[in-house]
Steps between C-alpha positions, in 0.01 A plus 500: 500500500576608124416280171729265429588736145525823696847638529561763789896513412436854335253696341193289570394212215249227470587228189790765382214753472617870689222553771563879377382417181201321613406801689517768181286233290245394700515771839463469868387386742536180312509103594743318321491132459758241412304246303744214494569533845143425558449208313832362684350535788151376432645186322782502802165411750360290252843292502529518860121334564546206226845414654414485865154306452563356172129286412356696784595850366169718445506812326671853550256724510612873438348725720338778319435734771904543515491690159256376216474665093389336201858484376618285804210268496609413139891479632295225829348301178788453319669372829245286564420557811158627701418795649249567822248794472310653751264748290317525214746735337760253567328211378438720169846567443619153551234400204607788296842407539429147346526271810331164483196596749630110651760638656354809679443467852245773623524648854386737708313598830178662412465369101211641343205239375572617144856499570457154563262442210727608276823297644269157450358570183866615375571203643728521749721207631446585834358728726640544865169555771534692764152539647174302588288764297777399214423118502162548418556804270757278279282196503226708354711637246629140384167329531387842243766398263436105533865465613662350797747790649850391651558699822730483811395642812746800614570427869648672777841280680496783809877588359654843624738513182765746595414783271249808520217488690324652204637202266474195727173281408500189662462631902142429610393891547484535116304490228550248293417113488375292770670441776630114592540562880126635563370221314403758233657264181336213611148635470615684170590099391167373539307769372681459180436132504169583482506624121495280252636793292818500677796341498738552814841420364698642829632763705622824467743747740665798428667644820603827379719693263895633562597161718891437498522194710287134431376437846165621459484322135584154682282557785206547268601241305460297779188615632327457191621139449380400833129620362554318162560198751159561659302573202637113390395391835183619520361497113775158401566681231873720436476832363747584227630813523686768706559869413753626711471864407761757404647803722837381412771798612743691301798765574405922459816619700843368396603321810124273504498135374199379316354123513634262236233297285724183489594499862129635673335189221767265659381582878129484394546146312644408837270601758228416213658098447543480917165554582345376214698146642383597840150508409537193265318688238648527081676855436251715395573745140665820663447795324594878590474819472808745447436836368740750662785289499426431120428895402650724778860480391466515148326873507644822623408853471632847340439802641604867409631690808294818502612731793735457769465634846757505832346471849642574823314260785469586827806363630703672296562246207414552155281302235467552100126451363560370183145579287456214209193507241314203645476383865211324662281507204729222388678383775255449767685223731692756690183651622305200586729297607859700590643281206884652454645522135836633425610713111773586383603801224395342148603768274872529547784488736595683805804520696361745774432381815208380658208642730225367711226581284106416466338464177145570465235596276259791370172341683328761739624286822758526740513059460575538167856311539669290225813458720493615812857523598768458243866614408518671169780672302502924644533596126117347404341781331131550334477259177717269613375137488435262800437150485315269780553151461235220519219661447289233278281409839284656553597847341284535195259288661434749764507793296252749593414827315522748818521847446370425132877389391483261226629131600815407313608272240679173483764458241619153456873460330639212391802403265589879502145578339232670726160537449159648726294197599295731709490879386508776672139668645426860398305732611232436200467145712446690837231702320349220333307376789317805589148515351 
């Protein structure tokens, strides 16, 4: 739930530095990130991968959407590992950041023909289709740059992973990939045969995001090796690779458990080895994709309270509104998707005791909810601190600018040292746009 260098004991602190403190230098709302604690976790995955599949370990490849700046591209590169995209923008900060363009993997439903331009003449190690109108818009782009473009095809296992309905993407009503049971993947197979511009290298599924269990990872693991052992079957040929996607869980409330990278590689090398021997084929190069499980824990955010308000409901109960400085401008998850977070006081300690509150923000809407039902200390007054754990996916990703409110910065701190990696917006940048 917390950073592994967070300390809740007392007064809040993150690498011996006073949340307090980090509030007076650099304000609120604020997202706070715990650099080492990311690169543990990134190079945790990357462990986890090479010591399940050893040779036939792929890549990790970070996903960006989850929470992407210059400064943590540079953090992926040193690493080593890869990162997926699925814009332009992304794809631009990824090359900013100094990451070999081989190990970007470029994704997304609806790419743009220069979007795609620009991923093969950056030169991209592999782009992930997901449409018969892309097939023949990358093999235009390669054949334009004289290149021969790695891709996978992104298909659809018919998996309902048990998460949101709004996060699951690998049922057949969505919209992504091509679907294996409606014979949709095969046809996307042989029209990329067709290009001599192309290279197929594989398959790739991604069931969803927030998924705590590894059913649905094992049944799409096997679903897509039984289509590997067609594809050898029918062309005599094995493909070599397997992307197995991200949407790997982690804990926002105390009493939630969060998917383990060396246990959930172990189960995957598993089902991965058993059918691979059932189909008599060799074990493909497994890559993935973790992003929020990488990024979500190491990230939390500050907030000033601002105003404090005591409601009596209809049946006769009472509730405290709790007003902080931010609220769905950058925390959007518990509006679209009824995501629950929990906070605590950051700022100092209380003895008093506790009430069912609700903390929300200063956004025109009634839905404007960080937590929706809480108990916090009676004594919380205005410009006292709160704190919301695991906030790194997809808070400042989602950031909006509603109601004009300028989206907050991210303050990485490591070794008792903290720095902005990505500063706070003003209201000269809200301004700047209008002609």
């Amino acid at each position: 739930m917390w950073s592994s260098n967070v300390s809740t004991g007392s007064e809040l602190s993150i690498s011996s530095v006073l949340v307090s403190d980090l509030a007076k230098e650099f304000g609120t709302p604020a997202f706070i990130m715990d650099e080492s604690d990311f690169r543990n976790r990134a190079t945790t995955w990357n462990d986890a991968l090479s010591a399940a599949f050893g040779a036939n370990a792929g890549n990790v490849y970070y996903a960006a959407k989850a929470f992407i700046c210059v400064e943590v591209a540079r953090w992926i590169k040193d690493i080593g590992i890869g990162i997926d995209v699925c814009t332009g923008g992304e794809l631009a900060v990824a090359l900013k950041g100094g990451i070999n363009p081989a190990n970007i993997e470029v994704h997304g439903n609806n790419k743009s023909v220069s979007e795609i331009e620009k991923a093969v003449a950056a030169g991209v190690g592999t782009i992930v289709i997901d449409s018969l109108f892309e097939i023949e818009r990358v093999a235009a782009a390669a054949a334009k740059n004289s290149t021969v473009q790695k891709v996978l095809l992104r298909l659809t296992p018919g998996i309902e992973a048990h998460t949101h309905e709004s996060i699951a993407t690998a049922h057949e009503d969505v919209k992504f990939g091509f679907s294996i049971a409606s014979g949709a993947a095969w046809i996307a197979i042989q029209e990329t045969r067709k290009h001599a511009s192309l290279e197929l290298r594989g398959f790739h599924a991604h069931i969803g995001s927030q998924i705590l269990e590894t059913d649905s990872f094992v049944i799409s693991a096997q679903r897509l090796i039984a289509l590997l052992a067609k594809y050898r079957d029918e062309f005599l040929v094995e493909l070599p690779e397997l992307d197995l996607g991200g949407g790997y869980g982690i804990a926002y409330l105390p009493a939630e458990i969060q998917l383990d990278p060396v246990s959930t590689m172990k189960v995957l090398a598993e089902v991965v080895t058993a059918q691979c021997a059932v189909h008599k084929l060799s074990i493909p190069k497994i890559s993935i994709e973790p992003g929020r499980s990488i990024v979500g824990p190491t990230m939390f955010t500050v907030y000033e309270v601002g105003t404090i308000k005591d409601v009596t409901l209809e049946n006769g109960t009472n509730r405290r509104y709790i007003s902080v400085d931010g609220g769905m401008s950058d925390n959007l998850r518990p509006a679209l998707y009824e995501a629950e977070y929990t906070a605590v006081l950051a700022n100092r300690v209380s003895t008093a005791s506790k009430i069912s509150s609700r903390v929300v923000g200063k956004h025109c809407e009634t839905g404007d909810i960080v937590i929706r039902e809480i108990d916090l200390e009676s004594d919380i007054a205005p410009g006292d601190l709160l704190a919301t754990p695991a906030t790194g996916a997809y808070g400042r990703s989602m950031a909006t600018n509603y109601n004009h409110v300028p989206r907050p910065p991210v303050i990485a701190v490591k070794d008792g040292k903290a720095r902005v990696i990505l500063r706070r917006e003003t209201e000269a940048d809200l301004l700047g746009l209008d002609i």
